[in-house]
Short mmCIF file of the C-alpha atoms (twelve columns), coordinates in Angstrom:
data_MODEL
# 
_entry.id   MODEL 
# 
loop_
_atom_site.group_PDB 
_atom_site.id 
_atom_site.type_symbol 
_atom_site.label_atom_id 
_atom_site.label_alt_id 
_atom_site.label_comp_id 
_atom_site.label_asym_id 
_atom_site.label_seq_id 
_atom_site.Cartn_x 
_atom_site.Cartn_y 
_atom_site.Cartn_z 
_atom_site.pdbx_PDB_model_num 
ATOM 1   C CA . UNK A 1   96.484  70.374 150.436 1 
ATOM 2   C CA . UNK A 2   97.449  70.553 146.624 1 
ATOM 3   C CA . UNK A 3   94.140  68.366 146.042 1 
ATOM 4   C CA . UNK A 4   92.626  70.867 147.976 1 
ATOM 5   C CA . UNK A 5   93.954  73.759 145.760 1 
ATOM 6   C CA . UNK A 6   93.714  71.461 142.480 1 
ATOM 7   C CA . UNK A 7   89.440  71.584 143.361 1 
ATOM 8   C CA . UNK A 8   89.446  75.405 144.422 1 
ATOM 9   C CA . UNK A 9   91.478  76.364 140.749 1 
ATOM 10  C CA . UNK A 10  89.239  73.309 138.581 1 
ATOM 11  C CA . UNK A 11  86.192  74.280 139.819 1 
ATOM 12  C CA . UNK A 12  85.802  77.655 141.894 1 
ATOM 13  C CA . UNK A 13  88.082  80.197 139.978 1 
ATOM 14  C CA . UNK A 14  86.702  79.420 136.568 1 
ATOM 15  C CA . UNK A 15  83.006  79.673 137.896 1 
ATOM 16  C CA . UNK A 16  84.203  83.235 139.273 1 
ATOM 17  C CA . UNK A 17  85.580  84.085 135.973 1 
ATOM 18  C CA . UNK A 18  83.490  86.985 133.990 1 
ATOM 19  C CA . UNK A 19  82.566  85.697 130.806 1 
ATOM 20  C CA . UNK A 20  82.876  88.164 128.107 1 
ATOM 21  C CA . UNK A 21  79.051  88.332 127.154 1 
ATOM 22  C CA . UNK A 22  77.923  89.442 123.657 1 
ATOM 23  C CA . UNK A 23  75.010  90.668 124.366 1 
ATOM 24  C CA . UNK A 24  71.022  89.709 125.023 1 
ATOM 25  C CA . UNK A 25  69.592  89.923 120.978 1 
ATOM 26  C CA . UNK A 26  68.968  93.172 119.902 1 
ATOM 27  C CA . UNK A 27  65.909  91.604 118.526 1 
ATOM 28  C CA . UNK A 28  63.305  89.211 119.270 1 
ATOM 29  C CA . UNK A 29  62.857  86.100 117.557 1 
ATOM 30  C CA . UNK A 30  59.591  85.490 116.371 1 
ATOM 31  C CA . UNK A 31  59.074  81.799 116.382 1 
ATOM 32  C CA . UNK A 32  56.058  79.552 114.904 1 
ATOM 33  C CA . UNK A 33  55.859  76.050 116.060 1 
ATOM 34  C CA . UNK A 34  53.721  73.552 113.800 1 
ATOM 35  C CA . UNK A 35  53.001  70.929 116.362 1 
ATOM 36  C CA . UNK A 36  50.830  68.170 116.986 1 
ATOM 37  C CA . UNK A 37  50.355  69.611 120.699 1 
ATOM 38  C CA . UNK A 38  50.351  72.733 122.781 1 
ATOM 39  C CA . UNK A 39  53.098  71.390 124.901 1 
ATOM 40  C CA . UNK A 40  55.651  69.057 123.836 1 
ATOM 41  C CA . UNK A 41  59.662  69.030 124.304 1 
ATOM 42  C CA . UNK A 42  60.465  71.272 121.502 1 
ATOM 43  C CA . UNK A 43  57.538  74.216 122.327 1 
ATOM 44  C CA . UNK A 44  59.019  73.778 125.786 1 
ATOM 45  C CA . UNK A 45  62.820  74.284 124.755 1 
ATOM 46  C CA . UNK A 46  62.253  77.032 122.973 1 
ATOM 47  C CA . UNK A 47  59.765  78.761 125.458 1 
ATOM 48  C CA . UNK A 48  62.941  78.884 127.997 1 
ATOM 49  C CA . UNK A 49  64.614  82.122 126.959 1 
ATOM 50  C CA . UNK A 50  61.447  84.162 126.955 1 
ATOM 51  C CA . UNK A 51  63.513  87.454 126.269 1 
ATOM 52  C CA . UNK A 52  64.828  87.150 123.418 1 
ATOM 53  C CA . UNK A 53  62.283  84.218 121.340 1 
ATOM 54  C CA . UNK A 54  58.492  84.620 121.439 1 
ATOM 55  C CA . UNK A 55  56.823  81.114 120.734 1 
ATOM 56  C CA . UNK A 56  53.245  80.767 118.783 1 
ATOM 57  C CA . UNK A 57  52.568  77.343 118.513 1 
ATOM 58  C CA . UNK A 58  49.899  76.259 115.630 1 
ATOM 59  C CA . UNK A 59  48.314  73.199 115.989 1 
ATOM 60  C CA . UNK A 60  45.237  71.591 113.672 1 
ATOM 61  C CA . UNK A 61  42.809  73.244 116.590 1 
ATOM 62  C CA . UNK A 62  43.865  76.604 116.171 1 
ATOM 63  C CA . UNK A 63  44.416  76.419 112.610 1 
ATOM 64  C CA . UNK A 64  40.994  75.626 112.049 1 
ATOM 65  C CA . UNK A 65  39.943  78.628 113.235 1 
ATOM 66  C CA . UNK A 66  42.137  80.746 111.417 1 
ATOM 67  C CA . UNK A 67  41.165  82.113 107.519 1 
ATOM 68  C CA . UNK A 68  43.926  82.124 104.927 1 
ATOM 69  C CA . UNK A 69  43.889  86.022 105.046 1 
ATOM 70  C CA . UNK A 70  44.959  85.199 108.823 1 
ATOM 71  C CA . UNK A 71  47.108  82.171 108.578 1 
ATOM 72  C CA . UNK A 72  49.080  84.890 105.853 1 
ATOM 73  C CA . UNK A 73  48.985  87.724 108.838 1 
ATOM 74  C CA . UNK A 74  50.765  85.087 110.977 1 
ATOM 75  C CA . UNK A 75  53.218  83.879 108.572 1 
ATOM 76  C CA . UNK A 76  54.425  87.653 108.067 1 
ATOM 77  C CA . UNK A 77  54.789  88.054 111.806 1 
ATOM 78  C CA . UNK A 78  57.011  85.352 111.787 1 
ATOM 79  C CA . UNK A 79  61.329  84.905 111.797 1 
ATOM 80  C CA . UNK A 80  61.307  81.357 111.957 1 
ATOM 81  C CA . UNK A 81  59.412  78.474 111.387 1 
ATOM 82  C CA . UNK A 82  59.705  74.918 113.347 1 
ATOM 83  C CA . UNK A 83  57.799  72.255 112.070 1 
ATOM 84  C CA . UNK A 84  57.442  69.429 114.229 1 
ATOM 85  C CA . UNK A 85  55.188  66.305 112.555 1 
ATOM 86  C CA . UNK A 86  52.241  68.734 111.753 1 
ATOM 87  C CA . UNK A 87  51.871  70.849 108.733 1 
ATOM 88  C CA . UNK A 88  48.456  72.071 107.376 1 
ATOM 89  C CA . UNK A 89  46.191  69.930 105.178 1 
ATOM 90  C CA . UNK A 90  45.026  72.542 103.543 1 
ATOM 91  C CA . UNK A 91  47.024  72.911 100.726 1 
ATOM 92  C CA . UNK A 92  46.157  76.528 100.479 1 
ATOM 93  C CA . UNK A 93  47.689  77.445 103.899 1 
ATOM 94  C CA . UNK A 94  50.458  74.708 103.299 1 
ATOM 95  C CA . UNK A 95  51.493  76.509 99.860  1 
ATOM 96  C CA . UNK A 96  50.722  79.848 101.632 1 
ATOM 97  C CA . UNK A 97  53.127  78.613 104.173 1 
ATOM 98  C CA . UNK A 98  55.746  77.540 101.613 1 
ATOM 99  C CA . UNK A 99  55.935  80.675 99.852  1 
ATOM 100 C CA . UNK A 100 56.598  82.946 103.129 1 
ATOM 101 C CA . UNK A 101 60.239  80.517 102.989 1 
ATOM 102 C CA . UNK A 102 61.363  80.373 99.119  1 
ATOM 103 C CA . UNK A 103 61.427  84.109 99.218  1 
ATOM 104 C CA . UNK A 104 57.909  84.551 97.008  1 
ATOM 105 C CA . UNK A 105 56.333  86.295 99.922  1 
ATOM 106 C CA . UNK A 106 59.383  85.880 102.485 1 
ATOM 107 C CA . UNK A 107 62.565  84.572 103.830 1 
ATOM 108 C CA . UNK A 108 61.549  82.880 107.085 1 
ATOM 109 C CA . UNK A 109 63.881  80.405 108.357 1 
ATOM 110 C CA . UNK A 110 62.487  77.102 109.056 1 
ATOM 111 C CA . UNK A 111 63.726  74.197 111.009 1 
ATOM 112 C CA . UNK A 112 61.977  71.061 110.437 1 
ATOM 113 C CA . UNK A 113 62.181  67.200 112.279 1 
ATOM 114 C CA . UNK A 114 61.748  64.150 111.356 1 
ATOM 115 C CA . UNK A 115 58.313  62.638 110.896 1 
ATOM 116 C CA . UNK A 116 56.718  59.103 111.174 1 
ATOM 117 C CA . UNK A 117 55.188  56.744 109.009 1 
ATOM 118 C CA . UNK A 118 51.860  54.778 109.970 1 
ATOM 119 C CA . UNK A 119 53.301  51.214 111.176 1 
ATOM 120 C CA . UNK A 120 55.660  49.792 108.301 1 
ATOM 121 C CA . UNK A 121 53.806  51.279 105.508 1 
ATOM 122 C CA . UNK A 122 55.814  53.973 103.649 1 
ATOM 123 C CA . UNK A 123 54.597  56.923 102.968 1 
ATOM 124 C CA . UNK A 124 51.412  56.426 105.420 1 
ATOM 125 C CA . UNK A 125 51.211  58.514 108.916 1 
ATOM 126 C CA . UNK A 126 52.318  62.055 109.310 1 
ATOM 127 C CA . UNK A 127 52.191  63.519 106.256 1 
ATOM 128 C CA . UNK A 128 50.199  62.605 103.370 1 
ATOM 129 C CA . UNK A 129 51.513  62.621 99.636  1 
ATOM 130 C CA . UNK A 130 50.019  66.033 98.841  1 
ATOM 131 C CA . UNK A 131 52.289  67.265 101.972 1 
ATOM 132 C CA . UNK A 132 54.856  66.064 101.244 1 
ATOM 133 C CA . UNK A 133 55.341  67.447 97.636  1 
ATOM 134 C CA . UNK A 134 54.626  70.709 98.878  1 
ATOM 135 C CA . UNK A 135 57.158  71.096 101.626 1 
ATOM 136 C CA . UNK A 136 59.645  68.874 99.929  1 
ATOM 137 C CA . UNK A 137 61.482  71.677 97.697  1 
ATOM 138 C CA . UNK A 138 62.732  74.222 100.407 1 
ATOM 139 C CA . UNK A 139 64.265  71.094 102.089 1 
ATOM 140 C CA . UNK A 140 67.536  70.457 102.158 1 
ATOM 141 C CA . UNK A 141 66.804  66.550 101.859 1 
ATOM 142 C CA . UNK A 142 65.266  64.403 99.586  1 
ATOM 143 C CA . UNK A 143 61.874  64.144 100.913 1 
ATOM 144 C CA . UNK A 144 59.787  61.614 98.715  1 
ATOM 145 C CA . UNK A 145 56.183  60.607 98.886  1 
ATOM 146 C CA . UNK A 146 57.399  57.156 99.735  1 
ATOM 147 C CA . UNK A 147 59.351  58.197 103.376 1 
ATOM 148 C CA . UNK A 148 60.479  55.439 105.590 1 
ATOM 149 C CA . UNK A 149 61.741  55.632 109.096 1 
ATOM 150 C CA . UNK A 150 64.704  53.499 110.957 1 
ATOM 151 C CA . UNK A 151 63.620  50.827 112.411 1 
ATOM 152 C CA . UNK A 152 61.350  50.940 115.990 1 
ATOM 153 C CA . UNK A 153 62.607  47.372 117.347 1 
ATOM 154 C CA . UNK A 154 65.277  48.310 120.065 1 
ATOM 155 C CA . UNK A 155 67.164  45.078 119.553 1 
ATOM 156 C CA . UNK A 156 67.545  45.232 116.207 1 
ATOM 157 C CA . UNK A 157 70.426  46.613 114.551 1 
ATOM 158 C CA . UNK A 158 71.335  50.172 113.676 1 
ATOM 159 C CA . UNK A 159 68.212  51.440 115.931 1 
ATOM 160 C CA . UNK A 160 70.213  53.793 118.061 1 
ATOM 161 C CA . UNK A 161 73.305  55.313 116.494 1 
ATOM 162 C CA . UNK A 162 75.694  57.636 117.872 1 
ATOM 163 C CA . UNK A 163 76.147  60.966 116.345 1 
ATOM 164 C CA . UNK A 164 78.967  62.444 114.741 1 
ATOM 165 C CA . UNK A 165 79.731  66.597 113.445 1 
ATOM 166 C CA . UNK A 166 80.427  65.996 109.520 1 
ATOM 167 C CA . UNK A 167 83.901  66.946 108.378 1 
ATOM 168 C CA . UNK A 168 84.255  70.119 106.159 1 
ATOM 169 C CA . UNK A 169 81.206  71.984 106.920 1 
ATOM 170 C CA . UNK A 170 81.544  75.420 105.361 1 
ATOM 171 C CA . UNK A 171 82.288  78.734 107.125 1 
ATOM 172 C CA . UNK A 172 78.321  79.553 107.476 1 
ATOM 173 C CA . UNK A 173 77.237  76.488 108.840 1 
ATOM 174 C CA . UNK A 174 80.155  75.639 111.384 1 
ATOM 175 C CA . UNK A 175 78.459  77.376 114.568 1 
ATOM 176 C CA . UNK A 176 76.029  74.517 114.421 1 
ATOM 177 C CA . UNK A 177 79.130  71.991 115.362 1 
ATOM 178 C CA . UNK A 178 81.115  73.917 117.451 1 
ATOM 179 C CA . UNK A 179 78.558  75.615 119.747 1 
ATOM 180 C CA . UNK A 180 78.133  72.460 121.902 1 
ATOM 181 C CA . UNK A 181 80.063  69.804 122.823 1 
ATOM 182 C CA . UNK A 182 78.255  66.855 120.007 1 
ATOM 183 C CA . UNK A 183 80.650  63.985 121.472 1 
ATOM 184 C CA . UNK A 184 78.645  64.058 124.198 1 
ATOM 185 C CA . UNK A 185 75.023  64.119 122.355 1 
ATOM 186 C CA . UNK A 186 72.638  61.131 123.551 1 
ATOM 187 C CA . UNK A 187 71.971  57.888 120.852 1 
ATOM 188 C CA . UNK A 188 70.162  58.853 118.293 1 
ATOM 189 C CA . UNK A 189 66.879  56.214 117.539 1 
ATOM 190 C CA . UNK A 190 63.714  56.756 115.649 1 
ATOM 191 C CA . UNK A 191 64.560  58.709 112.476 1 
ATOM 192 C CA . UNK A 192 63.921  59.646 109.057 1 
ATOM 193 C CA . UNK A 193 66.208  57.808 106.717 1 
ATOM 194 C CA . UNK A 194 66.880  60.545 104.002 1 
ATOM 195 C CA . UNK A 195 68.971  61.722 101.317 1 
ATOM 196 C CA . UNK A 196 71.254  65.069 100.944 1 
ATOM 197 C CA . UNK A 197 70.425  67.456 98.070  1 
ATOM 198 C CA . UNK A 198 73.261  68.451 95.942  1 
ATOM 199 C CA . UNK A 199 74.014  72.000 97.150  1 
ATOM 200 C CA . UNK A 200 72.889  71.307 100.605 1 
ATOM 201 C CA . UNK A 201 75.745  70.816 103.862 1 
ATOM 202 C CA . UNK A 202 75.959  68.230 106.499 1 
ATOM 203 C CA . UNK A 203 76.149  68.820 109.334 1 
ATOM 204 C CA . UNK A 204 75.834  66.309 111.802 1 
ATOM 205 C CA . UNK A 205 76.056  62.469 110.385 1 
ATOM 206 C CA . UNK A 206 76.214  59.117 112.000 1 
ATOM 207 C CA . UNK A 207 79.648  57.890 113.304 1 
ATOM 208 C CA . UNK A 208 79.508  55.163 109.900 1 
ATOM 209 C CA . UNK A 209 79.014  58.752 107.755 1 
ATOM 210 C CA . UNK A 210 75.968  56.735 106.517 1 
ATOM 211 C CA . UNK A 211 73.335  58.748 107.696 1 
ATOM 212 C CA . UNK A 212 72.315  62.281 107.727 1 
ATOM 213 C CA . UNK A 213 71.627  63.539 111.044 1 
ATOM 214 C CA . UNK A 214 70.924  67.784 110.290 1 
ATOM 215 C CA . UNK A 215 71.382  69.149 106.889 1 
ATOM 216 C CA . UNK A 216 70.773  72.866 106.028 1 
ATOM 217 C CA . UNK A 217 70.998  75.007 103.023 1 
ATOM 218 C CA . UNK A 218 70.378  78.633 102.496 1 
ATOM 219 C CA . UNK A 219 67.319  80.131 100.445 1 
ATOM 220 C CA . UNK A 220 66.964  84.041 98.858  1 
ATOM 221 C CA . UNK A 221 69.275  86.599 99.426  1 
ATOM 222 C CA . UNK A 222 68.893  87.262 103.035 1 
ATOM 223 C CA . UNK A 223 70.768  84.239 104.021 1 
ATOM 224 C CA . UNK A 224 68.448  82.574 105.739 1 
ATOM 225 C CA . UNK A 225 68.568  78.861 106.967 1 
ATOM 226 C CA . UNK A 226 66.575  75.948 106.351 1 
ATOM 227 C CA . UNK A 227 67.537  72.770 108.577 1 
ATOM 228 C CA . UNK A 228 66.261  69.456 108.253 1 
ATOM 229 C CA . UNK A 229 66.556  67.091 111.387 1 
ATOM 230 C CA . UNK A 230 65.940  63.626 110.831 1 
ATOM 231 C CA . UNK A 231 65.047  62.503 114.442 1 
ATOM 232 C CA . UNK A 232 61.503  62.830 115.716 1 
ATOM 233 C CA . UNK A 233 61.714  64.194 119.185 1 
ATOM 234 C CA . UNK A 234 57.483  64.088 120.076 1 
ATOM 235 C CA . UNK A 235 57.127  60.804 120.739 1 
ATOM 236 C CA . UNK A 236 60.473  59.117 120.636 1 
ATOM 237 C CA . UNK A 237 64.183  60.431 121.486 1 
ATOM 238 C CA . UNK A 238 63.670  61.203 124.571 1 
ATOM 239 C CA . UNK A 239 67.239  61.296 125.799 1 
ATOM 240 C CA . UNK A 240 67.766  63.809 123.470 1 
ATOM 241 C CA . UNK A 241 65.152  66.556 124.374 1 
ATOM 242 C CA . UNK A 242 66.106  65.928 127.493 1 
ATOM 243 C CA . UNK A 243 70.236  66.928 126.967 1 
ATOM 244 C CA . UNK A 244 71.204  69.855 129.046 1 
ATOM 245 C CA . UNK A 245 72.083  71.384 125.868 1 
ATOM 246 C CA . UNK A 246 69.210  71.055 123.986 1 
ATOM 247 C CA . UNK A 247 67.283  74.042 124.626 1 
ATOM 248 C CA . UNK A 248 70.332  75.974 124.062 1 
ATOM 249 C CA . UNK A 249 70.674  74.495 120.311 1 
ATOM 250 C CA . UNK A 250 67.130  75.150 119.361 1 
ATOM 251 C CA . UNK A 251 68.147  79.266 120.959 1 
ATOM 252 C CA . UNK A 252 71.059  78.787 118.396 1 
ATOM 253 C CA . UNK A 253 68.845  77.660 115.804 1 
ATOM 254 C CA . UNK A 254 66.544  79.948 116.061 1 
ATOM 255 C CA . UNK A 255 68.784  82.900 115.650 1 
ATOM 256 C CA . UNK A 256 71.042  80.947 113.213 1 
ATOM 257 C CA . UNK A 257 68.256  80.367 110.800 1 
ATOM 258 C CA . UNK A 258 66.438  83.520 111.304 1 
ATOM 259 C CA . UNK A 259 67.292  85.910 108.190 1 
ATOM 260 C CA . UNK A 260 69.584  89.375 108.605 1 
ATOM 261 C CA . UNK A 261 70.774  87.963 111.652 1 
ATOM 262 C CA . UNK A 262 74.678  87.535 112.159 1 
ATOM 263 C CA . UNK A 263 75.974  83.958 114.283 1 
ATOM 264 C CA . UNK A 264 78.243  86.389 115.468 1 
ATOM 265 C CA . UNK A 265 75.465  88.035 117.580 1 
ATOM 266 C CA . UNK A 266 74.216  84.552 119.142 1 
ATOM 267 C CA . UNK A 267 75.484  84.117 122.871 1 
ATOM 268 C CA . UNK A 268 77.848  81.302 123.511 1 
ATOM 269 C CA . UNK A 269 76.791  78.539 125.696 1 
ATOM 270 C CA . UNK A 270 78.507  80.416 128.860 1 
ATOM 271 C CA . UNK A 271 76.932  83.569 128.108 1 
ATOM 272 C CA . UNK A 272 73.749  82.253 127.536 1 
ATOM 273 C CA . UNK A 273 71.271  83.195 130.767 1 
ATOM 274 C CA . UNK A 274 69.334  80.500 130.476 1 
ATOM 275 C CA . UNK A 275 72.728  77.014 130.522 1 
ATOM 276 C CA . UNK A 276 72.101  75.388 133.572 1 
ATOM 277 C CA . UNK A 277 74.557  76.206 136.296 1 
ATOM 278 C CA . UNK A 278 76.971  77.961 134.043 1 
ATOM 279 C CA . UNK A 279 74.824  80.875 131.945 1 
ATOM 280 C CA . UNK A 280 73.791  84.194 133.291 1 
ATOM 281 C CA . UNK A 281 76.805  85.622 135.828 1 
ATOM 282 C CA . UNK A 282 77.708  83.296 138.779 1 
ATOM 283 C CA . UNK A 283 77.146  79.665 138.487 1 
ATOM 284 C CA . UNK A 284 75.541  79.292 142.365 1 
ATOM 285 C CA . UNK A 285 74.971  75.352 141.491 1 
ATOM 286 C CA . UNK A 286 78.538  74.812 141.041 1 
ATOM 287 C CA . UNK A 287 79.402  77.469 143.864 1 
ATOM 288 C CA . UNK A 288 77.702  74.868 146.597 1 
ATOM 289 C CA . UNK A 289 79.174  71.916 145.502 1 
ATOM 290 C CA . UNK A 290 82.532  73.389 145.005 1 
ATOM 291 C CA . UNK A 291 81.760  75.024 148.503 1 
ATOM 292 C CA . UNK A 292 81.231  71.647 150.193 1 
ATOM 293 C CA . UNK A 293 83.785  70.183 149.305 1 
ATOM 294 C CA . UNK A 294 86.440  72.378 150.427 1 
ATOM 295 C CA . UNK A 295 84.957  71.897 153.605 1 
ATOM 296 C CA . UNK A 296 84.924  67.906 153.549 1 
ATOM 297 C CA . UNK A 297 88.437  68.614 151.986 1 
ATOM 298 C CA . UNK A 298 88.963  70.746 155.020 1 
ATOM 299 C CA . UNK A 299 88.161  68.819 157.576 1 
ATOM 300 C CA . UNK A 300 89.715  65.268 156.307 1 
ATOM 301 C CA . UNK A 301 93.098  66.989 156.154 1 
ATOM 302 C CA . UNK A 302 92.224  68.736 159.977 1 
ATOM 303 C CA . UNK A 303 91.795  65.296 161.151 1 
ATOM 304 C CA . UNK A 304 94.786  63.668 159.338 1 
ATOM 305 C CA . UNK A 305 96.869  66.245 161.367 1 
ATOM 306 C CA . UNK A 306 95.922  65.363 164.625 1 
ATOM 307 C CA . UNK A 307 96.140  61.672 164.058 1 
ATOM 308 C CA . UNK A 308 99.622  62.642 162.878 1 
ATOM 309 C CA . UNK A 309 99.909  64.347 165.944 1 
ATOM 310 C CA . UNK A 310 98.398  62.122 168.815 1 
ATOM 311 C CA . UNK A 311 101.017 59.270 167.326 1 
ATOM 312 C CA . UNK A 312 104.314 61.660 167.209 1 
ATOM 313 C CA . UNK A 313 103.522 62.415 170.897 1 
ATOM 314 C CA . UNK A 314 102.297 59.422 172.842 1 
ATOM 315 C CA . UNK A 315 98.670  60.255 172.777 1 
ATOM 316 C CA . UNK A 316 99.379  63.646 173.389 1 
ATOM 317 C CA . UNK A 317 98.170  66.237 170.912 1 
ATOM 318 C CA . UNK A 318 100.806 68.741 169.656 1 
ATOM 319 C CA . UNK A 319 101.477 71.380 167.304 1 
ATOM 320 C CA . UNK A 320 103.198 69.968 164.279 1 
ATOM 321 C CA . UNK A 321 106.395 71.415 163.368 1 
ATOM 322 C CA . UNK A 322 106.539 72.369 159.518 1 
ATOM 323 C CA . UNK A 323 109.897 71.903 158.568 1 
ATOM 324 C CA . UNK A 324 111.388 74.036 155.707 1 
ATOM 325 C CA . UNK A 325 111.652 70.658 153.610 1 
ATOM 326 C CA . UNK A 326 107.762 70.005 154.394 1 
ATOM 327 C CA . UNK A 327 106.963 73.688 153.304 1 
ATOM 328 C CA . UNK A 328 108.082 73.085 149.871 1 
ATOM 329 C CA . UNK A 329 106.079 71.747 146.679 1 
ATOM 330 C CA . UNK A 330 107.856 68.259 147.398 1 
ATOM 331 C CA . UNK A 331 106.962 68.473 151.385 1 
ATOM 332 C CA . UNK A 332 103.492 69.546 150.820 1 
ATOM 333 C CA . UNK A 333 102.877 66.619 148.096 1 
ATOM 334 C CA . UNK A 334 104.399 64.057 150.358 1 
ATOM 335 C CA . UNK A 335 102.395 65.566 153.450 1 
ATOM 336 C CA . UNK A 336 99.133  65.008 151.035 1 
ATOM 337 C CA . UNK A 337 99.997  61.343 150.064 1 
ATOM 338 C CA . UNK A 338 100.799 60.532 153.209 1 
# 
């Protein structure tokens, strides 16, 4: 029976637990997604937690039938800003765009990933020169004209790496590393292979410390973030987008980078409504399993017994005596090895 109790304490008492919840937002997140489709993992991550972040993607189709007067309407609505391998050719919007982040017209916070180049010719495929130099100074990366991924061939070295949460990442920035478990995070493979700016923090590196992984830094006074992650998650990285934490890091994001907005306010991973199995009250998922196997436990330990039984008495089932030595923590652990 202590194996029994060891699952029901594990497993069944914490899920019953209350967590101490902060709180849903006390505002919602307005979120614009630059995206080379409608629906990809990242406008589906961050559509999860519909009350508290509302999503408007933007990709070339819709732009194109905005004006600049509207694309700047749009911008203003917005908290945050996720760019995800699309940004707008027209340098107009793109500079328009720019100047809603540096604090000229705004302090949105903007989370960007990695892009690709075309083949193995740098600084040819997602963005073009003009792009680049445009978006290039609110990063917190050196972003040059010239950009070159990690390498696509899966048997060649250094194309997956496992990631690692930097060492000495400043008060501000350590929610990022401690709000999920990172030891756990999927290989890492098709990348941006970047530099850090001076003043910027890492945040997550490779396990060599050779690579940056997410950088941020902090533009105007309203403190908000701008994060750079070098993976691209559209096409490639699929393990990634697909870790049971990974909606809950672009929630954290969202809120962390979003301007006026204290980490203190964002809902831990428990408290969260949306974790799988654990957010939002009673964890039912882990209820069942828990559930079953209390019974199996049950009934394996019901069955020992009258084995025990039928051989102490010839065949003949009895009640088994519990002596006082059998009651105690020793008895009951030799009962259970037994």
């Amino acid at each position: 029976m202590p194996v029994l109790a060891c699952l029901v304490f594990t497993f069944l008492l914490p899920g019953l637990a209350i967590p101490v919840a902060a709180g849903r937002p006390d505002r919602m997140a307005s979120v614009l997604v630059f995206s080379t489709a409608a629906r990809t993992p990242l406008t589906i991550a961050l559509g999860v937690d519909t009350e508290a972040i509302n999503v408007t993607v933007v990709t070339s189709e819709s732009l194109a039938l905005m004006s600049l007067a509207q694309f700047n309407t749009t911008l203003a609505l917005a908290d945050v800003i996720f760019v995800d391998r699309f940004l707008p050719g027209n340098l107009s919007f793109l500079h328009l765009l720019v100047s809603h982040v540096n604090g000229t017209f705004g302090n949105d916070g903007l989370v960007m990933f990695g892009i690709l180049q075309n083949g193995t010719v740098p600084g040819e495929g997602d963005f073009s020169a003009a792009q680049v130099n445009a978006i290039a100074p609110v990063l917190p990366v050196n972003l040059t004209t010239g950009y070159v991924n990690s390498t696509g061939n899966s048997s060649a070295p250094g194309f997956a790496i496992q990631v690692e949460t930097a060492s000495g990442v400043p008060e501000n920035s350590s929610l990022l590393v401690n709000c999920i478990p990172w030891n756990s995070c999927p290989l890492i493979d098709r990348r941006l292979l970047v530099t850090m700016k001076p003043n910027a923090t890492l945040v997550l590196t490779s396990t060599t410390g050779a690579e940056t992984i997410l950088a941020e830094w902090f533009i105007g006074d309203n403190d908000s973030s701008v994060m750079f992650f070098s993976m691209e998650i559209t096409d490639h990285n699929f393990l990634f987008t697909s870790f049971p934490y990974f909606a809950y890091f672009m929630y954290v994001c969202t809120f962390h980078a979003m301007s006026n907005y204290s980490d203190a306010f964002i809902e831990s991973w428990n408290e969260w409504p949306f974790s799988p199995g654990f957010g939002g009250g009673t964890p039912w998922a882990l209820l069942i399993v828990t559930g079953a196997l209390v019974v199996v436990m049950f009934w394996l330990n019901l069955r020992s017994r009258k084995k025990d039984a039928k051989a102490a008495g010839g065949g003949k089932v009895v009640p088994k005596q519990i002596s006082e030595t059998e009651g105690s923590p020793g008895g009951a652990k030799n009962d259970d090895a037994g």
